[in-house]
Every structure is written in structure tokens, then in C-alpha cells.
C-alpha positions in Angstrom: 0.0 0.0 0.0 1.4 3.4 -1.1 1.7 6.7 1.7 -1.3 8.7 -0.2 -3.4 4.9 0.1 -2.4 4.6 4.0 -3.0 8.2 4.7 -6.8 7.9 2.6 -7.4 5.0 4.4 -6.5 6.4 8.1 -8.5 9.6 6.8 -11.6 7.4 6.2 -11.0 5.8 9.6 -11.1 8.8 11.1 -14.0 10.5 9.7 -16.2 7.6 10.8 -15.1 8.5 14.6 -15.5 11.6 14.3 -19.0 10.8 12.2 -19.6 8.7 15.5 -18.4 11.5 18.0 -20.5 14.4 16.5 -23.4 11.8 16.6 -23.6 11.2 20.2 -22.9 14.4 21.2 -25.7 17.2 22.3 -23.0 20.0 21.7 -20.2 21.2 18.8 -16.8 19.4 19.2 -13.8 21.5 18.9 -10.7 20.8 16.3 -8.9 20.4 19.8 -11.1 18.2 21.4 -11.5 15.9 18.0 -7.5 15.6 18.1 -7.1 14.5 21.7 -9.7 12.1 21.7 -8.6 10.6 18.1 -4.8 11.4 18.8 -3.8 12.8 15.5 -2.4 16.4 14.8 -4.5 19.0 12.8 -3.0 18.0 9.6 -4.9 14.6 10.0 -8.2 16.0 11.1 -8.2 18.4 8.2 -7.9 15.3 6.0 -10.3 13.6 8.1 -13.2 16.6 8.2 -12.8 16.7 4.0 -13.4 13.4 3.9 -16.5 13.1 6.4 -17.9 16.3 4.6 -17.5 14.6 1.0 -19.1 11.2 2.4 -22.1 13.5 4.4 -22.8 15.1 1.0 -24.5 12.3 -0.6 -26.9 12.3 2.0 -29.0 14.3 4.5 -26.5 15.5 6.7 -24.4 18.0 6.7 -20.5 19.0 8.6 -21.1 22.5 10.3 -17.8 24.2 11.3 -19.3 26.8 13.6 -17.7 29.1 16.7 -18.1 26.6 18.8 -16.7 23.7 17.2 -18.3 21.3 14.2 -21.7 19.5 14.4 -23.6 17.4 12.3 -27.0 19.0 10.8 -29.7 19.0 8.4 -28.8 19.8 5.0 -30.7 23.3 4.3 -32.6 21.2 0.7 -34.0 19.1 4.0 -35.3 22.6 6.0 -38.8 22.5 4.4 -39.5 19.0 4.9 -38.5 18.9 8.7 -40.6 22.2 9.4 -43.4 19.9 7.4 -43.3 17.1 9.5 -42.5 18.9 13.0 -44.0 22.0 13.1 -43.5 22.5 16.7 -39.7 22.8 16.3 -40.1 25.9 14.4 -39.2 29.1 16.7 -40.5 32.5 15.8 -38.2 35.4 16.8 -40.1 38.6 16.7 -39.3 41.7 14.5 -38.1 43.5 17.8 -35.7 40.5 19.3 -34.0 40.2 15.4 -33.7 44.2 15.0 -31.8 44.3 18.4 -29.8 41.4 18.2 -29.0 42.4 14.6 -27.8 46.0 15.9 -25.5 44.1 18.6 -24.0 41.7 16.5 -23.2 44.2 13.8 -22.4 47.0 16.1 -20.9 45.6 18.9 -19.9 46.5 22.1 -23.0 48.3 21.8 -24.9 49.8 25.1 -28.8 49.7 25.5 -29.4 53.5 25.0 -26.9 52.7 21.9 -29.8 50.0 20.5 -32.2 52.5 21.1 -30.4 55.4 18.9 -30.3 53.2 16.2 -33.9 51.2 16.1 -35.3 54.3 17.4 -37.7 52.5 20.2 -37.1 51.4 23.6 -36.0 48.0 24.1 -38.1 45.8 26.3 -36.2 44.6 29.2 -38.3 41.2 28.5 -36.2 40.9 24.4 -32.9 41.6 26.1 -33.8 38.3 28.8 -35.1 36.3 26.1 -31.3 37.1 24.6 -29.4 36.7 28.0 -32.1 33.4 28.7 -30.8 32.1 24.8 -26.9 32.9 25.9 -27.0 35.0 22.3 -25.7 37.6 24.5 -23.6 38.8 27.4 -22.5 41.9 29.3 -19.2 42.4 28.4 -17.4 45.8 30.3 -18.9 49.0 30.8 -18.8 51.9 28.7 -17.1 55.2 30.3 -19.6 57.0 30.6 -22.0 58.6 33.3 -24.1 55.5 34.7 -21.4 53.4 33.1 -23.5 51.2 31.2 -23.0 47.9 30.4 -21.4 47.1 27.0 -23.5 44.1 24.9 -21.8 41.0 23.3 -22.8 38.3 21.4 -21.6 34.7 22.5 -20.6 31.8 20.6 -23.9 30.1 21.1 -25.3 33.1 18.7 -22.7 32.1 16.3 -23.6 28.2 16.6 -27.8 29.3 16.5 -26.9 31.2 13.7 -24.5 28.8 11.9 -21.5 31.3 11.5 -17.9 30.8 12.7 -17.3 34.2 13.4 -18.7 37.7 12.8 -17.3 38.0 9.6 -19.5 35.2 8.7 -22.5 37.5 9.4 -23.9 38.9 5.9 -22.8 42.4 4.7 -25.2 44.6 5.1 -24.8 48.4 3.3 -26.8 50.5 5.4 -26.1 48.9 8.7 -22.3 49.6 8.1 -23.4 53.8 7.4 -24.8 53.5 11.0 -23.0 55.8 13.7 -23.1 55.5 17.3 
């Protein structure tokens, strides 16, 4: 067997326990965590992920990379048909809890009286729980400022709801970019 055949080979090995690992697990896996556990270096798990993703893409499952770590998911072309059959998994976010985590994750650190400004309404203490209560968010410093308030950040867990690996992930958006504080 030739070096490429023996390294394909120990890729495909590895994908299916990492296939396995993501399976049984309720939350991402970091690249760090999939290394210890499988002992390889990140040159391996690279080759491993590419081939797990190539494998998961002749079926319904897809290989998220997200900010906290990969998980297996639902193929988007899949999205209609689980909404379809289980309805009560859907979540509607309101018009007011998007617009305000929208103006933190694009504007961040942003303050409250900051949201305000911008969506030009006061925010309900009840969306800025449901966003504390989801762990989208987090109070991150204080501004320097009279009543020092407290400076808002989104948290990984927003990344990982959201499917992005970082911010930059987040799409570009013209006139929320023209936006000053």
C-alpha cells in the first residue's frame, strides 16, 4: 500500500469517529477536542473533516464548522421537509428581538441607549432576557460614561444558533455599516 493509500485510508477511519463523536454528542466538538480524543495532529483532522464532509454530502446530513466547534446537521434542501413534518420545532423570533440582536451583532460593544439610537424605540427589558435566557448575548465591560453602562456582546452560542464561525460570517449589510453611534 502506497503513503497517499495509507494516509486515505487512516482519513476514512477517522472521519467515521469523528461521524460517530458528533453523533452522540448534544453539543459542537472543537478541532482540539477531535484531536485529543482521536490522537492525531490537525493536519490529519483536516484530512479527516474533507473526507467526512465529502461522504455526508451524498446524503441528508451536513458538517457545520461553527464558533463553537463542528456538528452534524440538516442539510438546508432538508429545512422544508423537517418544518413539514415537525411543526412544533419551528421558533419565531419577533421583529423586535432580530432588529436588536442584529444591531448588537453588527455593532458591537453596543450599550442599550446605543440600541435605542439606532432602532429608534425602547428596548423591552423582556427581548434583552429572552437574549441573555438564549446565551446570544452577554455583558461584556462598561462603557465610560456617566451610569457606566453595560457594554453588549454576542456569544458563541449566537454564532452556533446562527450557523457562522465568526462575525465576519454575518452577511454584509450596506446601510447597517453607514450606522454611527
Amino acid at each position: 500500500m502506497t503513503d497517499f493509500n495509507q494516509q486515505h485510508h487512516l482519513a476514512q477511519q477517522h472521519s467515521k469517529s469523528i461521524e460517530a463523536i458528533l453523533h452522540a454528542s448534544e453539543t459542537p466538538i472543537t478541532a482540539k477536542q477531535l484531536c485529543h480524543w482521536l490522537s492525531i495532529n490537525p493536519n490529519q483532522l483536516s484530512m479527516a473533516l474533507t473526507v467526512l464532509q465529502q461522504r455526508l454530502s451524498q446524503g441528508a446530513l451536513t458538517l457545520a464548522d461553527t464558533a463553537s466547534g463542528y456538528r452534524l446537521q440538516i442539510a438546508n434542501d432538508f429545512s422544508p421537509l423537517i418544518q413539514q413534518v415537525f411543526p412544533q420545532r419551528q421558533e419565531t423570533l419577533s421583529q423586535a428581538l432580530l432588529e436588536t440582536l442584529s444591531v448588537i451583532a453588527y455593532k458591537q460593544p453596543v450599550t442599550r441607549g446605543d440600541i435605542e439610537q439606532i432602532r429608534g424605540v425602547t428596548v423591552s427589558s423582556n427581548i434583552l432576557r429572552q437574549l441573555f435566557d438564549k446565551g446570544w448575548i452577554i455583558e461584556q465591560g462598561f462603557r465610560d460614561t456617566l451610569g457606566r453602562p453595560a457594554l453588549l456582546h454576542t456569544t458563541p452560542a449566537f454564532l452556533a444558533a446562527f450557523g457562522l464561525k465568526s462575525l465576519q460570517d454575518l452577511p454584509k449589510l450596506a446601510d447597517v455599516q453607514q450606522l454611527e453611534i
